[in-house]
C-alpha positions as CSV (number, residue, x, y, z in Angstrom):
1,X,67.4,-63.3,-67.1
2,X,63.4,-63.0,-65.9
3,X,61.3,-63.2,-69.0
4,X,58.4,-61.4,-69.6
5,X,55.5,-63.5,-70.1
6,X,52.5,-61.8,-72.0
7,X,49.4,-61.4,-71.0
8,X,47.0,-64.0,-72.4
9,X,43.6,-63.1,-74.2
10,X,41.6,-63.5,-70.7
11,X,43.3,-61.2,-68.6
12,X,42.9,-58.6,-71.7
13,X,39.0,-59.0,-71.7
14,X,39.0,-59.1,-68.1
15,X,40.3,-55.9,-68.2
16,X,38.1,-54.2,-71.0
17,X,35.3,-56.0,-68.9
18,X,36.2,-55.0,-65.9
19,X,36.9,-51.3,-67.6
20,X,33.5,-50.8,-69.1
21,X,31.9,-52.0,-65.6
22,X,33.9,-49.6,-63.5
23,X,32.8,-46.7,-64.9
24,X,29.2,-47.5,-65.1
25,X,29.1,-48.1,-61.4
26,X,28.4,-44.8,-59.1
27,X,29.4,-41.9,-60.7
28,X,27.6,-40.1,-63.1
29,X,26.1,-43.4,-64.4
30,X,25.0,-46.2,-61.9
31,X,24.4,-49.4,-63.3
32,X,23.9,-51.8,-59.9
33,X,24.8,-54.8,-61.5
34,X,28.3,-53.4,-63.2
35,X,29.7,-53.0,-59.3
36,X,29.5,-56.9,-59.1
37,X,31.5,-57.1,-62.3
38,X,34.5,-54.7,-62.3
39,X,36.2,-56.1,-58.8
40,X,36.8,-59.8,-59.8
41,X,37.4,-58.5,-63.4
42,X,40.3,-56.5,-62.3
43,X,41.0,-58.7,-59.9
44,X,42.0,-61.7,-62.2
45,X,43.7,-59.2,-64.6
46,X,45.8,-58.2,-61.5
47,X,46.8,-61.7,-60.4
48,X,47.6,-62.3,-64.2
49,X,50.3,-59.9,-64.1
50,X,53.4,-60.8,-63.5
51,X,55.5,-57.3,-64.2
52,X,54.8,-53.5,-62.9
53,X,54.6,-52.2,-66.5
54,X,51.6,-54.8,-66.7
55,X,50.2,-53.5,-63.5
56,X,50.4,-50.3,-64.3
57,X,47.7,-50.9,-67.0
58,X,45.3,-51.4,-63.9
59,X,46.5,-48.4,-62.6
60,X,45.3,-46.6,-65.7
61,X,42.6,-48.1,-65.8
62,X,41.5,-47.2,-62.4
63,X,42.5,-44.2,-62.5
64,X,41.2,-42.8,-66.1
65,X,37.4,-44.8,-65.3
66,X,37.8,-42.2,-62.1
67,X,38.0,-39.2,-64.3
68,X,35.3,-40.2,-67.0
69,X,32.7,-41.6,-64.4
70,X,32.9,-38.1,-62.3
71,X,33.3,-35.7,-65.1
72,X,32.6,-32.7,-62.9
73,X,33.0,-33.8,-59.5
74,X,33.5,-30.6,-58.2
75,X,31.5,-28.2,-59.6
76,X,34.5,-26.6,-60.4
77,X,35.4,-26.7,-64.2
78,X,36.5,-30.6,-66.4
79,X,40.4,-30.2,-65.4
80,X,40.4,-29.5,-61.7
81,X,37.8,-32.6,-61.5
82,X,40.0,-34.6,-63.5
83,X,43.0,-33.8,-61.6
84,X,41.2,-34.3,-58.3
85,X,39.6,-37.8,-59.5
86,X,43.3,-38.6,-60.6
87,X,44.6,-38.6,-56.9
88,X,41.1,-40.4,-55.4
89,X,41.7,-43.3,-57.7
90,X,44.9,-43.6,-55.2
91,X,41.8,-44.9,-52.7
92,X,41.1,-47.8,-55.4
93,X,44.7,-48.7,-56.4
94,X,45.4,-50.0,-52.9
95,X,43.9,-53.0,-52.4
96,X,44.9,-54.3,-55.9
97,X,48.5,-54.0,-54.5
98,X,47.8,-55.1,-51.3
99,X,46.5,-58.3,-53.1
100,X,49.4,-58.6,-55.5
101,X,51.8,-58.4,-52.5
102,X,50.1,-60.6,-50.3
103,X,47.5,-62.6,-51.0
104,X,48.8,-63.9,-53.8
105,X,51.6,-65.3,-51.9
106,X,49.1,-67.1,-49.1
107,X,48.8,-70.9,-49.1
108,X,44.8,-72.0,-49.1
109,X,42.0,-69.5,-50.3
110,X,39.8,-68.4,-47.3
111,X,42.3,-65.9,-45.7
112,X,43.7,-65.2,-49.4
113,X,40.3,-64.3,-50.6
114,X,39.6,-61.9,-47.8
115,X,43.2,-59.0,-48.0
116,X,41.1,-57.6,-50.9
117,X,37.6,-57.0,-49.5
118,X,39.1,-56.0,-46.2
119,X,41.8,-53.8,-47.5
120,X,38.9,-52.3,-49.5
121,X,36.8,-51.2,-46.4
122,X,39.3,-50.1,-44.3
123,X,40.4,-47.6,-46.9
124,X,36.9,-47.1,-47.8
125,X,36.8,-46.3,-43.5
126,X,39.5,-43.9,-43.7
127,X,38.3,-42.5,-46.8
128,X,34.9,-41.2,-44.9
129,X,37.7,-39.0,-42.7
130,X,38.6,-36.9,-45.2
131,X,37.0,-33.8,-46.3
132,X,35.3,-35.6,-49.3
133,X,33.2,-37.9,-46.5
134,X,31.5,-41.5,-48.0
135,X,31.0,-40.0,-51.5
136,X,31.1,-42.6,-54.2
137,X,30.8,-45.2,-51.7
138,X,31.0,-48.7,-52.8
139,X,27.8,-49.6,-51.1
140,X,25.6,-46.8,-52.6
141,X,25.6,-48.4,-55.9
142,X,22.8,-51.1,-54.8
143,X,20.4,-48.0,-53.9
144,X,17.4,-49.8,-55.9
145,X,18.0,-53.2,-54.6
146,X,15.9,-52.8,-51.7
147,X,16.0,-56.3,-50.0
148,X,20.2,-55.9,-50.0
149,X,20.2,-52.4,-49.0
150,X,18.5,-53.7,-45.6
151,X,21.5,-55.6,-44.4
152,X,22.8,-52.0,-43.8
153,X,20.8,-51.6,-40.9
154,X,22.3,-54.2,-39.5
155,X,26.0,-54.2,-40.4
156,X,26.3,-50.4,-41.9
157,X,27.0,-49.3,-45.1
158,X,30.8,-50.7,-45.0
159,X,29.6,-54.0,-44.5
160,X,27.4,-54.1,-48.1
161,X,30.6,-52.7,-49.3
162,X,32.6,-55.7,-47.8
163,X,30.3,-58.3,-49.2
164,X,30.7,-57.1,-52.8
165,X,34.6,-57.1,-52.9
166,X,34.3,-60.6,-51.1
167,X,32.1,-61.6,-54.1
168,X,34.8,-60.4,-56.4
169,X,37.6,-61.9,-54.7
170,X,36.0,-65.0,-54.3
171,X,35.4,-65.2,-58.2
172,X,38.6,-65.1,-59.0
173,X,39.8,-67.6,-56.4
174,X,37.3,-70.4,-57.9
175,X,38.7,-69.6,-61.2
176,X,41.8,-70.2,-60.5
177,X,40.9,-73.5,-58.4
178,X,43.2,-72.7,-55.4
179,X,43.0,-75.1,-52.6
180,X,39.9,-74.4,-50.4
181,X,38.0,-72.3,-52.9
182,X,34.9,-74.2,-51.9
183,X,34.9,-73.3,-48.7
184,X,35.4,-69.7,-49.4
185,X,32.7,-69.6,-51.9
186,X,30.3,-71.1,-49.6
187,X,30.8,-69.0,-47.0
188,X,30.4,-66.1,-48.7
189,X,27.2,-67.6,-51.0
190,X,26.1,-68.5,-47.2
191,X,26.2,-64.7,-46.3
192,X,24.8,-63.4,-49.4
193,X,21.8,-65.2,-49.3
194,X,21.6,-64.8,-45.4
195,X,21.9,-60.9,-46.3
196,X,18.6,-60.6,-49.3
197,X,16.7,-63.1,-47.0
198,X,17.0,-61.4,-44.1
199,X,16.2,-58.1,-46.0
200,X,13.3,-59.8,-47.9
201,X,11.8,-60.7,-44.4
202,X,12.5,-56.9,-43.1
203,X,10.6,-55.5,-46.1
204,X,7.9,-58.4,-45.7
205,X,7.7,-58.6,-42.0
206,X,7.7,-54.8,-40.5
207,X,5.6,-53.0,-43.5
208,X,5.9,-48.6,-42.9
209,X,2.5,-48.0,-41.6
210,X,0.3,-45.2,-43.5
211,X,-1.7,-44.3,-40.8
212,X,1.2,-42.3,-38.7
213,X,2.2,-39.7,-41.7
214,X,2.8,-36.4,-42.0
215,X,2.0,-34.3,-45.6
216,X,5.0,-32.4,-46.2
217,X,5.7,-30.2,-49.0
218,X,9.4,-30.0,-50.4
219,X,9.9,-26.8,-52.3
220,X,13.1,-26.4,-55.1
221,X,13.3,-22.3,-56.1
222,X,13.3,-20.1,-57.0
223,X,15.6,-19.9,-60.2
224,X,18.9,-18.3,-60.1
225,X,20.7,-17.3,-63.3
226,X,24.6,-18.7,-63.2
227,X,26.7,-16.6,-64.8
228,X,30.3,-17.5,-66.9
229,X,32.8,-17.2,-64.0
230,X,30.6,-19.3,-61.7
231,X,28.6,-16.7,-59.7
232,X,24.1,-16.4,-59.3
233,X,22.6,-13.5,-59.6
234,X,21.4,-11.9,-56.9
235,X,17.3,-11.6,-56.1
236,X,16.7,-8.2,-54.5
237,X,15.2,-8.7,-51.0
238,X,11.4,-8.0,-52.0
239,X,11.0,-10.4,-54.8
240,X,12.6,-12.9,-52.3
241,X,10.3,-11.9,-49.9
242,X,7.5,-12.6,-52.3
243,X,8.4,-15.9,-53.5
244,X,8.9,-17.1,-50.0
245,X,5.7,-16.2,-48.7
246,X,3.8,-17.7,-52.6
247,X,5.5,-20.7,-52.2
248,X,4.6,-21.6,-48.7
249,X,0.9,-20.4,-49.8
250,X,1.2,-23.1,-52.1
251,X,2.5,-25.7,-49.2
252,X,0.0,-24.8,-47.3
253,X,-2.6,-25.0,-49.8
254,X,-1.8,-28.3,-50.4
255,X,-2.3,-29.6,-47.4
256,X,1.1,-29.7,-46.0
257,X,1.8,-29.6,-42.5
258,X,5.5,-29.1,-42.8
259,X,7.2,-27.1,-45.4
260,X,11.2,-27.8,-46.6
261,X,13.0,-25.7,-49.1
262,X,15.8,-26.4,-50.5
263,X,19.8,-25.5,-49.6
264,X,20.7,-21.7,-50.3
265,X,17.0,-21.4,-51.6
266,X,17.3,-17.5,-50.3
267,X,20.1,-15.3,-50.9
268,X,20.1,-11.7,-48.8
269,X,22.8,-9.7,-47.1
270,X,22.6,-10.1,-43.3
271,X,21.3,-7.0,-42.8
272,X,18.0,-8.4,-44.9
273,X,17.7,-11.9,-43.0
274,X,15.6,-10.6,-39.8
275,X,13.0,-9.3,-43.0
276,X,12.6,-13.2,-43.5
277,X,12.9,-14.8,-40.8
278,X,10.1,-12.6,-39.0
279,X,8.0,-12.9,-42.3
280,X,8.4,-17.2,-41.7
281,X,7.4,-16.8,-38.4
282,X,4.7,-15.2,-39.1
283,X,3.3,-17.5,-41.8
284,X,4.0,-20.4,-39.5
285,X,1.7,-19.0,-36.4
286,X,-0.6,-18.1,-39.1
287,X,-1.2,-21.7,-40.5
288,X,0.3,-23.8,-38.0
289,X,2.7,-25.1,-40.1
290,X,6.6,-26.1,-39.8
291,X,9.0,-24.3,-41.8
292,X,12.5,-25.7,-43.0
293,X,14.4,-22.9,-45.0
294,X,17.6,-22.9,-46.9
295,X,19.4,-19.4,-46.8
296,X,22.7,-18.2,-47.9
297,X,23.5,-14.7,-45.9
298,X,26.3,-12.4,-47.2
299,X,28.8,-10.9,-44.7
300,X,28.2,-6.8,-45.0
301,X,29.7,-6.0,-41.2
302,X,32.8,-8.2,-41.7
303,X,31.5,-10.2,-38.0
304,X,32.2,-13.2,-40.5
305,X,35.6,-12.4,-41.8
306,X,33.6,-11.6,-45.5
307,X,32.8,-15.3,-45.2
308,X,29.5,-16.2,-46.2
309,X,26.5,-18.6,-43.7
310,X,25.3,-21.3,-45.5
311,X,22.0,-22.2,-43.3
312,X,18.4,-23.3,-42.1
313,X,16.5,-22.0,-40.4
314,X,13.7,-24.3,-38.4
315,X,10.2,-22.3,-37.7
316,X,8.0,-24.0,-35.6
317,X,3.6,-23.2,-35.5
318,X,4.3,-20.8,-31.9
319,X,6.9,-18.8,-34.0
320,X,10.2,-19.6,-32.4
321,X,13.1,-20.1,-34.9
322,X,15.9,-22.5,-34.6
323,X,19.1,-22.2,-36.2
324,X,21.6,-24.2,-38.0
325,X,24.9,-23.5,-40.1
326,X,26.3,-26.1,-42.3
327,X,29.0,-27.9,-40.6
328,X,30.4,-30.0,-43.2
329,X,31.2,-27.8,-45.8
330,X,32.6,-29.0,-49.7
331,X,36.3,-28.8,-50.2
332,X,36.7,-26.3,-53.3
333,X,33.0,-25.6,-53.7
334,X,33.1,-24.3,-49.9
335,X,36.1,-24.0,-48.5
336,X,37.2,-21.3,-48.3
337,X,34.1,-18.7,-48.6
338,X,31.8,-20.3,-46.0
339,X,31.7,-19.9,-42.1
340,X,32.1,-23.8,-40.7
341,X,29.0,-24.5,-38.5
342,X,30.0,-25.5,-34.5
343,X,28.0,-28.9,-35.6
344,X,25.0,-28.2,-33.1
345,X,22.1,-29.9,-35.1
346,X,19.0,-28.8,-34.1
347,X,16.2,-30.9,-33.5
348,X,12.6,-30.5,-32.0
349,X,9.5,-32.5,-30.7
350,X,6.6,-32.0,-32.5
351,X,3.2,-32.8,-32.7
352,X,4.5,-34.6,-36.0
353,X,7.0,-36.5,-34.4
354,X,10.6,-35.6,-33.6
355,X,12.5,-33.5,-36.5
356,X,15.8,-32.8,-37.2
357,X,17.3,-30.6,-40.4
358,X,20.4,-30.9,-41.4
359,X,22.2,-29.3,-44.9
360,X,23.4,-31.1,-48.3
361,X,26.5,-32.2,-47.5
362,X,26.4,-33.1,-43.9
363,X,24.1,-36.4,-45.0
364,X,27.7,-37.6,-46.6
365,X,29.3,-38.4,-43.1
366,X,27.7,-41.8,-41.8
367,X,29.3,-41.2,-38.5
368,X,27.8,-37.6,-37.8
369,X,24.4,-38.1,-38.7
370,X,24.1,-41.4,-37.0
371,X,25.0,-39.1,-34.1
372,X,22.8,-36.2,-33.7
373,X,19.9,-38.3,-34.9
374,X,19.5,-41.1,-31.7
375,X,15.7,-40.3,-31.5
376,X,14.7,-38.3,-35.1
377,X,12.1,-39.5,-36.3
378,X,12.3,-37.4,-39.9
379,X,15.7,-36.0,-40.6
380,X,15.4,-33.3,-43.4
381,X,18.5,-32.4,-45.6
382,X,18.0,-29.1,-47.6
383,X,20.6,-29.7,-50.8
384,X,22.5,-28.3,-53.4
385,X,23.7,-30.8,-56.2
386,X,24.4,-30.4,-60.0
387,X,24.8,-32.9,-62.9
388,X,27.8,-34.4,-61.9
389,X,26.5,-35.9,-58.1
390,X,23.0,-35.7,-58.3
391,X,22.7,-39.0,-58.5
392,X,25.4,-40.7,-56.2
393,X,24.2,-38.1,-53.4
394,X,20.7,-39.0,-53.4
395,X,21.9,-42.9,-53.3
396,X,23.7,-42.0,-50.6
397,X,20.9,-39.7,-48.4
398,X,18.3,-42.8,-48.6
399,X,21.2,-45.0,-47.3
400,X,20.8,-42.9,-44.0
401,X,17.5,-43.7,-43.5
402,X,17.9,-47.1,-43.9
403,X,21.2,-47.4,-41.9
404,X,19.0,-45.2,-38.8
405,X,15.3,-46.4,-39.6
406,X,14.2,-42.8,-40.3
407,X,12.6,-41.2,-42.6
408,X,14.1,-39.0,-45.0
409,X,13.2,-35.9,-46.7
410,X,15.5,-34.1,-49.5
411,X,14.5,-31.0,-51.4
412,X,17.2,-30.7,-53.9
413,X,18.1,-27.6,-55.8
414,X,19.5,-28.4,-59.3
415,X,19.3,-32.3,-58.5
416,X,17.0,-35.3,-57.3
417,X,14.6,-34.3,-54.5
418,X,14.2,-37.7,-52.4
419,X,11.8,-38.9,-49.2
420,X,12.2,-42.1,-48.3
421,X,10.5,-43.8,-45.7
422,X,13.0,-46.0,-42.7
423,X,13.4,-48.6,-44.9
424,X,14.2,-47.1,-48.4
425,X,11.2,-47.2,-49.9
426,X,10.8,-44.4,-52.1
427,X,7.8,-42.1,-51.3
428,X,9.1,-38.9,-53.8
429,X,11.4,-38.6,-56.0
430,X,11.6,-35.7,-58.5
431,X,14.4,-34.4,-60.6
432,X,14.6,-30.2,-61.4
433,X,15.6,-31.9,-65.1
434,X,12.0,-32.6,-65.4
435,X,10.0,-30.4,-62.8
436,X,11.9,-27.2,-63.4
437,X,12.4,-24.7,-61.1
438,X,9.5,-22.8,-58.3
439,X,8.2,-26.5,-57.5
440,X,5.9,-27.9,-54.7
441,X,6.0,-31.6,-54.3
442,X,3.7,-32.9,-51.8
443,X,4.5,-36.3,-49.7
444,X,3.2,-38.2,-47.2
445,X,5.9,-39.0,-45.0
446,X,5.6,-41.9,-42.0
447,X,6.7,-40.1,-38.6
448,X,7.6,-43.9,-37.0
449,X,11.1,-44.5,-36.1
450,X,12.2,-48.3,-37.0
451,X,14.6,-49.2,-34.5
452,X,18.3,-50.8,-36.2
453,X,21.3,-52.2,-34.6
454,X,23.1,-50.2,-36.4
455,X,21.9,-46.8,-35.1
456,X,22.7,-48.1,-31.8
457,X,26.0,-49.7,-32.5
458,X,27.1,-48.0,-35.6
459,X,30.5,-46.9,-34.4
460,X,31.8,-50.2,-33.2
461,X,30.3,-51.7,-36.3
462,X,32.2,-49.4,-38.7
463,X,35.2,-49.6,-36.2
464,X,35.5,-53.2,-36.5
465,X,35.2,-53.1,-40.5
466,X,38.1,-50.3,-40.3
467,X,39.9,-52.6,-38.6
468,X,39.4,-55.7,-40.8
469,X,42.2,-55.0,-43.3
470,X,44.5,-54.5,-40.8
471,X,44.5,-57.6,-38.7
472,X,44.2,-59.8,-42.6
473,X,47.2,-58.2,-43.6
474,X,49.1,-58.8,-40.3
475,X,47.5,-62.4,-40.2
476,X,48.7,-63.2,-43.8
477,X,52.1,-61.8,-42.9
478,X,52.5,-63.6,-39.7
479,X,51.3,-66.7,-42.7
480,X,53.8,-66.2,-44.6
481,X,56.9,-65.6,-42.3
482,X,55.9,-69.1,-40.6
483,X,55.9,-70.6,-44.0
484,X,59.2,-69.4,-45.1
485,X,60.5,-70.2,-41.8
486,X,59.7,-73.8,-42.2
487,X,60.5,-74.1,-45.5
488,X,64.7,-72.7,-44.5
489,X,64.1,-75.1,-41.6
């Protein structure tokens, strides 16, 4: 009969360790260091166990830090984030296993060491498909570690995300002392130190001039009451009017060439939009300024199927007005209630460089901004957030900038307002916890474009990182079928 064999005292502070670590990395709560912690903590609890009903403590584990680091994912009430955070942590569980059946089992460390971190990113890959996009991305935890954060430009967002799991797994393998662990720790110590020097030397070596800027004012308003069952009131057309046109008095007044309000910072039926956008056009001619506005227009005529157009509008100093509706909208939050935009991004060259405007949400999927951004030189991303994201989603905004080499400009409604220049460093960054609501921030924001390899080879980068776990896990098989072979032989 197969005996249980208990857990000992170190896999059981492993796992409070790893525990405590896991949900103090992203979520509500980002603690950098913690995401260095919580991979080889769990990790060595995992190899520890030797039954499922031990396993299964991982699983909990996983899968209740989930639910109390993302207590209101969604926007959407406690329960329905909990139960939604309940099937995500499926995302997490999977490499654990995929370790547990495999790389335990693999003779030598280096190939051993690597099913984790690759499993990791390929899920993390496929992840990015779904309708929830790269939130809660590994990678985005090191947002203030600057010289780390630039290896991103280089190698993409999964590949920070790869380097921290290899960390993890490579922990674990020198404490266990398997065969080759040297080698494995080297390597990846080698490419650690390769990745902050190299960012170190970025930072150093190519400083964001001052000279080439643009003052840009990012506006958050005005307020809008929430009532109990999750609606805003409504702000009849001529008081929205009025704050418009005070607000960009104030932009302009300031000194601001360009002007960015936040997602949904107007609310009007569609009969009452032309009333704004001709009143913007107007101001822009008037002061030769650049206008970047959020609106949410309600379907009266039914042309939308009831559906409400969650968009920008981009006003240039001759008048003319651009157009753009949110293409990646957020599952529950948005869908349904929201017309999907055709994902035509608009962009425009300006005296102040080349400009792009995107909305919230969009800035969440690596793939599409890297896309219809190939020559932006300041993408702006009117937002939306609440308590539950407002931190992992301005993390994740500044990580496009680096990834790209833009700069990056964020007016957040309810949230953190961001600009970041190409390489992350932070310009602005204000919070409506502290400013309030009716704000004008002011920024100077560099117009030069910092060339990356990863701009320019993003999708074979990423593809090639999808790919990763695959071809370890069919490698260690092939491994292991050759070593049982010979050992019947």
């Amino acid at each position: 009969m197969n005996q249980r064999k208990p857990l000992n005292k170190a896999a059981w502070a492993m796992l409070s360790i790893g525990f405590a670590a896991y949900v103090f990395s992203s979520g509500s709560w980002n603690l950098g260091l913690t995401v260095w912690i919580w991979p080889f903590a769990f990790l060595y609890f995992s190899r520890q166990t030797k039954i499922k009903k031990q396993f299964l403590l991982l699983v909990a584990a996983v899968a209740v830090g989930q639910v109390i680091k993302w207590p209101d994912l969604l926007d959407s009430g406690y329960l329905l984030s909990a139960v939604f955070c309940l099937v995500w942590s499926v995302f997490w569980i999977l490499p654990f296993l995929a370790d547990r059946l495999l790389a335990q089992k693999l003779p030598g460390s280096f190939l051993s060491s690597l099913i984790f971190p690759t499993v990791f990113v390929s899920i993390e890959y496929l992840r990015t498909l779904t309708p929830i996009g790269s939130l809660g991305m590994t990678a985005y935890t090191q947002a203030r570690f600057l010289p780390l954060v630039q290896v991103t430009s280089v190698i993409g967002s999964f590949g920070l995300s790869f380097l921290i799991y290899w960390f993890g797994s490579v922990v674990v393998t020198a404490l266990e002392k398997r065969q080759g662990w040297k080698s494995a720790a080297g390597v990846c110590l080698a490419l650690l130190v390769a990745s902050i020097g190299f960012g170190c030397i970025r930072l150093a070596s190519f400083p964001v001039s001052s000279e080439n800027t643009v003052r840009v004012a990012s506006i958050v308003g005005p307020y809008y009451e929430k009532f109990d069952d999750g609606t805003y009131a409504e702000i009849p057309i001529e008081e929205t009017l009025q704050s418009f046109l005070s607000e960009a008095q104030r932009a302009a007044d300031g000194g601001a060439t360009i002007a960015c309000w936040n997602e949904e910072a107007f609310d009007m039926e569609d009969t009452e939009e032309a009333r704004l956008t001709d009143a913007a056009a107007t101001f822009a001619k008037a002061h030769d300024m650049i206008l970047i506005i959020g609106l949410e227009v309600d379907d009266t005529d039914d042309s939308e199927g009831g559906d409400s157009v969650n968009r920008s509008i981009l006003v240039l100093p001759d008048g003319s007005v651009t157009d753009y509706i949110k293409t990646n909208l957020i599952p529950i939050v948005e869908i349904p209630g929201y017309v999907k935009g055709s994902g035509e991004v608009p962009s425009a060259t300006t005296a102040q460089g080349v400009i792009t405007n995107m909305i919230c949400f969009d800035d969440t999927f690596m793939r599409f901004v890297r896309e219809k951004t190939e020559s932006t030189e300041i993408l702006f991303v009117p937002s939306w957030d609440w308590q539950g994201i407002k931190h992992a989603h301005t993390d994740l905004s500044e990580f496009r900038a680096v990834e790209n080499g833009f700069s990056l400009v964020k007016p957040t409604y309810g949230g953190i307002s961001t600009a970041v220049d190409g390489q992350g460093n932070v310009i602005q960054r204000f919070d409506t916890d502290d400013t309030g609501f009716d704000t004008v921030q002011f920024a100077d924001v560099p117009t030069t474009r910092i060339p990356t390899l990863y701009a320019r080879y993003g999708g074979i980068i990423d593809l090639a990182f999808c790919l990763s776990g695959f071809v370890t896990v069919a490698l260690g098989i092939y491994v292991l079928q050759r070593k049982n072979r010979a050992a019947h032989a």
